[in-house]
N, C-alpha and C positions, 0 to 999 in steps of 0.2 A: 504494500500500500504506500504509494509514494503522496508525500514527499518525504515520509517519515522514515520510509522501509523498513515496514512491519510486515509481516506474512498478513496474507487477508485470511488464510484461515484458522490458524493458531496468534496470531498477534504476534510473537514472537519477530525477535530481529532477524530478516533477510540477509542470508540463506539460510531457514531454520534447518532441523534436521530434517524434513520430510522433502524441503525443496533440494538440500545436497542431497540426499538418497538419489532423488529424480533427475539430478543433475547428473549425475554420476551415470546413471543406467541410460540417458539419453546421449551423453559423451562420452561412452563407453570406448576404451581403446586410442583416446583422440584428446590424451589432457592437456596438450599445446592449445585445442580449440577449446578446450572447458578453461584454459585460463585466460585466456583471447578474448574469451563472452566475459567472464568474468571481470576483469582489468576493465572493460567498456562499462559494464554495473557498477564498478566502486569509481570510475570516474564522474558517473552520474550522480548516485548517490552523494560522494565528496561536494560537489555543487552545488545541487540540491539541498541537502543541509549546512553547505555553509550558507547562503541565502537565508536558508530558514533559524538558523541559530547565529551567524556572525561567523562561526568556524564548523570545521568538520569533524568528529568525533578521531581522538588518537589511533582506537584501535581497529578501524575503517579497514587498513589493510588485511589485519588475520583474520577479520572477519567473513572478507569473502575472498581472500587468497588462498591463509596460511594453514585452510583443512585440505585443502587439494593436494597440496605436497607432504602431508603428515600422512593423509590415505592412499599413496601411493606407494609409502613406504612397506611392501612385502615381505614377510621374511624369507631368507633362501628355501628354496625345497630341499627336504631332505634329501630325495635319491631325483637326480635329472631323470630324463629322456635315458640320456645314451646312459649314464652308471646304471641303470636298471635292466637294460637293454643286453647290455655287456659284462654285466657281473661276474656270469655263470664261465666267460671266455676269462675274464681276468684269473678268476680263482682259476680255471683248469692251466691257465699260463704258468701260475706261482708254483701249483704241485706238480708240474715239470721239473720246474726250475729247483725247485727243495728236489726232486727224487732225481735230477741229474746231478745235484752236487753230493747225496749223502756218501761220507766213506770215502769222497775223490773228488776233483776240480772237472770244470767244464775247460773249453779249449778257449773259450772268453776270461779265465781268470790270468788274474795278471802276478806278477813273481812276489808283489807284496801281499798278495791273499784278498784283494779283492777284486770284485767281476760286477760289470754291470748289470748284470743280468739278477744277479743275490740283491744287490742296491735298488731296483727296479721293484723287484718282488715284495722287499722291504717296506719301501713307498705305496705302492697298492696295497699291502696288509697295515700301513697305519691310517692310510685314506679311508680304508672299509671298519676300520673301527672306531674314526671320530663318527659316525655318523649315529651308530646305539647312546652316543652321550647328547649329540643334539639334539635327538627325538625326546629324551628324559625332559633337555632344558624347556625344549616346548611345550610341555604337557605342562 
């Protein structure tokens, strides 16, 4: 409800929660253009109540900026595309690579006793085990 910007249905200050929901679900994919609309509304708004009060309210900006970039913020997925995809290849890689070194070196190890292949293997079994801690942090 201008020039106040008030929601006309809840009264509530513009964007309340029900208009960012609908903001969100209509600029779905496209939050360059939801802050482009947006940036045009708080330019109005800014105006419009400086007229109507002498100035514009301080916090004009977060208000209808700074939940766009707070709700964009995702957490990582646990397991991508490809790590899930390729698990089952990495782990059979590794139990090569353990059952060609047990007892004796591969023709990749080098005269100080290490090989990139153990060091590889190594990395993929600490990569596949930060992930059981992430999944705890998240819950």
């Amino acid at each position: 409800m201008r020039p106040l910007w008030r929601c006309r249905a809840c009264g509530a200050d513009w964007p309340c929660q029900p208009a960012r929901l609908a903001l969100l679900v209509e600029y779905r994919g496209r939050t360059s253009a939801l802050l482009t609309h947006l940036g045009n509304q708080l330019k109005a708004a800014s105006d419009q109540l400086r007229q109507l009060n002498g100035n514009a309210p301080d916090s004009l900006a977060a208000r209808f900026l700074a939940w766009v970039v707070r709700d964009q913020q995702v957490p990582e997925p646990l397991v991508g595309a490809f790590d899930s995809a390729d698990m089952d290849v990495v782990l059979y890689a590794v139990e090569l690579i353990i059952r060609s070194h047990l007892g004796s070196t591969c023709p990749k190890c080098a005269d100080d006793g290490s090989c990139a292949h153990v060091d590889w293997a190594n990395e993929q079994l600490t990569h596949a085990a930060v992930r059981p801690q992430r999944a705890t942090q998240l819950r």
